[in-house]
Each structure stands twice: as C-alpha cells, then as structure tokens.
DRENPA-3360 file (N, C-alpha, C; in nm, 2 decimals, always signed):
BEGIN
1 = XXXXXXXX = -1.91/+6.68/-0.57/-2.00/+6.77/-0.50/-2.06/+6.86/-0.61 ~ -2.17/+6.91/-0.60/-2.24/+6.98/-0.71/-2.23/+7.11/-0.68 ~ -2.22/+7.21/-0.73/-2.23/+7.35/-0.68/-2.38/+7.40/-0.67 ~ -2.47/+7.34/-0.68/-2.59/+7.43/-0.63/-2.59/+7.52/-0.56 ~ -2.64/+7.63/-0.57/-2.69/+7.71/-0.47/-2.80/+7.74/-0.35 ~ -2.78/+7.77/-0.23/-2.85/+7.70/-0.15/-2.91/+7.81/-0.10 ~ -2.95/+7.92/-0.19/-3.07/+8.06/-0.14/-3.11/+8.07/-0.25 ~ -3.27/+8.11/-0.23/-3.35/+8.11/-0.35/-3.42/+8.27/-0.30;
9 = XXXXXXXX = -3.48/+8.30/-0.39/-3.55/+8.46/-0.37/-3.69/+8.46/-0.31 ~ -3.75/+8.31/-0.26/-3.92/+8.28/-0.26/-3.95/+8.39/-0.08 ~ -4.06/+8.47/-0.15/-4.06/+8.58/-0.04/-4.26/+8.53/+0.01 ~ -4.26/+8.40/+0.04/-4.38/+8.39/+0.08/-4.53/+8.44/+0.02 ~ -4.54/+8.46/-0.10/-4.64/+8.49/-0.15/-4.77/+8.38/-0.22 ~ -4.75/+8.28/-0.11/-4.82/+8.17/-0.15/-4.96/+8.16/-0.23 ~ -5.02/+8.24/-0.14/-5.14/+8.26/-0.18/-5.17/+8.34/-0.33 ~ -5.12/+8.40/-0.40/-5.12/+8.49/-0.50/-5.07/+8.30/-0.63;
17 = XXXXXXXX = -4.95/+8.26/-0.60/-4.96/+8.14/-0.68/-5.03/+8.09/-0.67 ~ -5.12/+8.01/-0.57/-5.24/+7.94/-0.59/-5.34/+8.02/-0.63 ~ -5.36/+8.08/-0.62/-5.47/+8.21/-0.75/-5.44/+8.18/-0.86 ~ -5.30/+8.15/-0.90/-5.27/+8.20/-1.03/-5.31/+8.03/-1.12 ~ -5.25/+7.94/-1.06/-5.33/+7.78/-1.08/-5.48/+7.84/-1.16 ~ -5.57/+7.87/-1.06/-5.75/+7.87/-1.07/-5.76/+7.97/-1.21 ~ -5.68/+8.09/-1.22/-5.68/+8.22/-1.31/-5.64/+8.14/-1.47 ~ -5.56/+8.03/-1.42/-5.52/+7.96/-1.58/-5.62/+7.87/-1.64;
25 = XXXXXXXX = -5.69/+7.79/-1.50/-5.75/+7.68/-1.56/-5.86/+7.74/-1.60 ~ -5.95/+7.85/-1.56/-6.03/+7.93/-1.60/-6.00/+7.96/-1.74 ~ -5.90/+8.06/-1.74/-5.89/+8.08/-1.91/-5.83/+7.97/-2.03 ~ -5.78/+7.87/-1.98/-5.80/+7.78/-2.04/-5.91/+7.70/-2.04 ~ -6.03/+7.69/-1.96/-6.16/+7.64/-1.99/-6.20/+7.72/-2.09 ~ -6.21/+7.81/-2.07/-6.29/+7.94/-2.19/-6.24/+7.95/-2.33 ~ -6.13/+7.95/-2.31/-6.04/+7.94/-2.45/-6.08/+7.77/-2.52 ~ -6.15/+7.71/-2.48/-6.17/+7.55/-2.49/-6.30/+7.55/-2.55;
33 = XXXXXXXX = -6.38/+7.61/-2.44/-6.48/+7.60/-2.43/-6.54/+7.66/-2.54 ~ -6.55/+7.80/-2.59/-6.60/+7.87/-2.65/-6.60/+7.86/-2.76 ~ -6.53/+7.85/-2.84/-6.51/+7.77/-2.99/-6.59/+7.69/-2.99 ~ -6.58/+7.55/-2.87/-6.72/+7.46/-2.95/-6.87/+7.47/-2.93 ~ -6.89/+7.60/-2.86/-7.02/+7.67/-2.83/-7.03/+7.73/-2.94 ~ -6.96/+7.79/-2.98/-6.97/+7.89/-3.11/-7.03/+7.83/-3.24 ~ -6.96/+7.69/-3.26/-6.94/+7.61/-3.35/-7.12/+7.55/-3.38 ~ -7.11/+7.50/-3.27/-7.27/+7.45/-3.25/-7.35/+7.54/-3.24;
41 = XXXXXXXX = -7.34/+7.67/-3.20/-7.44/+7.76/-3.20/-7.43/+7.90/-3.36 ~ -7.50/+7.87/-3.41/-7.45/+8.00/-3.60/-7.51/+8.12/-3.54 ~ -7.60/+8.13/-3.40/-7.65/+8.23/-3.36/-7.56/+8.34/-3.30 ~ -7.43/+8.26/-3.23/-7.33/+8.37/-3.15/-7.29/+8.48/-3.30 ~ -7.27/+8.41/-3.43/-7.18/+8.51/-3.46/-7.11/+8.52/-3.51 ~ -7.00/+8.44/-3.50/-6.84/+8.43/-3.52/-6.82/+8.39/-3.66 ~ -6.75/+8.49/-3.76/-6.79/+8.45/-3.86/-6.67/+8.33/-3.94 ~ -6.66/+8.27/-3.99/-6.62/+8.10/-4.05/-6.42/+8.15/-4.04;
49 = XXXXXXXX = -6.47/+8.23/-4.13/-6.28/+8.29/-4.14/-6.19/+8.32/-4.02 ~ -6.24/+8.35/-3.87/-6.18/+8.33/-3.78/-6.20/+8.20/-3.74 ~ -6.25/+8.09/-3.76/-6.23/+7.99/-3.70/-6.12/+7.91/-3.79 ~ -6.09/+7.97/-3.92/-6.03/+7.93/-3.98/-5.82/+7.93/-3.94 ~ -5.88/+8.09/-3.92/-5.72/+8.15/-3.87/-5.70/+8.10/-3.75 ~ -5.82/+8.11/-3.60/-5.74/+8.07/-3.51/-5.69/+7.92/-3.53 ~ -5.79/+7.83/-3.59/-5.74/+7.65/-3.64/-5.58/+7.64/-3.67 ~ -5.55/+7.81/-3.74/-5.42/+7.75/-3.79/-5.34/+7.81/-3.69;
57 = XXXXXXXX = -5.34/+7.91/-3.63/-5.26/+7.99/-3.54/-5.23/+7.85/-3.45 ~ -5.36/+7.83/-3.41/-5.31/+7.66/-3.30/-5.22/+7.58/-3.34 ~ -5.25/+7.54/-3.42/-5.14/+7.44/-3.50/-5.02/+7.50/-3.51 ~ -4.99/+7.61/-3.57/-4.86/+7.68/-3.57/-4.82/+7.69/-3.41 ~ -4.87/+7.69/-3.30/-4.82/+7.72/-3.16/-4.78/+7.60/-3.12 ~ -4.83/+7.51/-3.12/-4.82/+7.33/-3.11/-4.73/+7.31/-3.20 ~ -4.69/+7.36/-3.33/-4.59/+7.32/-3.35/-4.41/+7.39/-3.35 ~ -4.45/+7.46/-3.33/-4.35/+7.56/-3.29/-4.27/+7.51/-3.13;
65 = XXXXXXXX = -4.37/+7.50/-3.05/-4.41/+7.42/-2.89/-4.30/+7.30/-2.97 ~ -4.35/+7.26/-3.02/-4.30/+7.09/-3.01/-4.10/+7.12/-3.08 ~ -4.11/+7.21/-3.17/-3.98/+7.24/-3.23/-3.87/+7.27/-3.16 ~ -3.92/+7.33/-3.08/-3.84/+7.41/-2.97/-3.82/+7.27/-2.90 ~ -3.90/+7.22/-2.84/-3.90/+7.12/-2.74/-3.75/+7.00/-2.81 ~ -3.75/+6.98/-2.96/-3.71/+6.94/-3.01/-3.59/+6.96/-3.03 ~ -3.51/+7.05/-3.02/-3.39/+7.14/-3.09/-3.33/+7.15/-2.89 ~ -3.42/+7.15/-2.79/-3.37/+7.15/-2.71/-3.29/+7.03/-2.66;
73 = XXXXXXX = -3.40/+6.91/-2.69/-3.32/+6.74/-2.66/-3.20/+6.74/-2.72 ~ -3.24/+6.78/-2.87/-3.13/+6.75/-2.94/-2.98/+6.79/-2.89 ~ -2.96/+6.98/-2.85/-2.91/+7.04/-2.80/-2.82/+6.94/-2.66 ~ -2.94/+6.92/-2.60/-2.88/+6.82/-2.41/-2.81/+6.68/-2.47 ~ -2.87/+6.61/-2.56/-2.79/+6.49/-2.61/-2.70/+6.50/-2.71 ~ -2.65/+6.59/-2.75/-2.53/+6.60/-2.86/-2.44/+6.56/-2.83 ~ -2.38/+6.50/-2.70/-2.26/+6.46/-2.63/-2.15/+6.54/-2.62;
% end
C-alpha cells in the first residue's frame, strides 16, 4: 500500500487558473513574436547588441533547463 495522501489544499479557484493558461500563452507569443518583427523591421530600433545578449541569455536558459533536467534522471536512476 502506498502512503499517499488523500487531502490536497485546491480551494476552487478555477477560473483564475484558466486565466493564467491565456496570460502565458500571450506572453510567450510576444516574447516570440517580437524579436522577429524587430529583426525584419531596422525601423523599430533595437540596437544589434541586444539581440546579441538576449541570443545568448536563451541559450544559457535552454541549457541550464536541460542540465538540471539532466542531473535530475541521473539522480532518480542511480539505483
């Protein structure tokens, strides 16, 4: 038999999570989107050296993301 626990703290606030879905995909569209507006357009602005930094900030999150993700399997299958 497993010991799970069989009470959780969910106090009905449904609606406020399904907001929160629409609030991400939103700022993840924009965070997407705008860099390759930017990119195509030399009129917005943005000058070269931030596209430079955020290029690499990404890559460092993605791989950091992935490191962790890594060190965790490893962690669960060490036997």
């Amino acid at each position: 038999m497993s010991d799970c626990p069989t009470d959780n703290d969910f106090d009905g606030r449904m609606g406020i999570r399904i907001s929160a879905i629409f609030v991400i995909l939103v700022g993840s569209f924009l965070g997407t989107w705008f860099p390759v507006f930017a990119a195509r357009n030399p009129g917005v602005g943005v000058p070269s050296w931030a596209f430079f930094i955020a290029k690499y900030f990404g890559s460092g999150v993605i791989l950091a993301t992935a490191f962790i993700h890594v060190c965790h399997f490893l962690k669960m299958h060490d036997g």
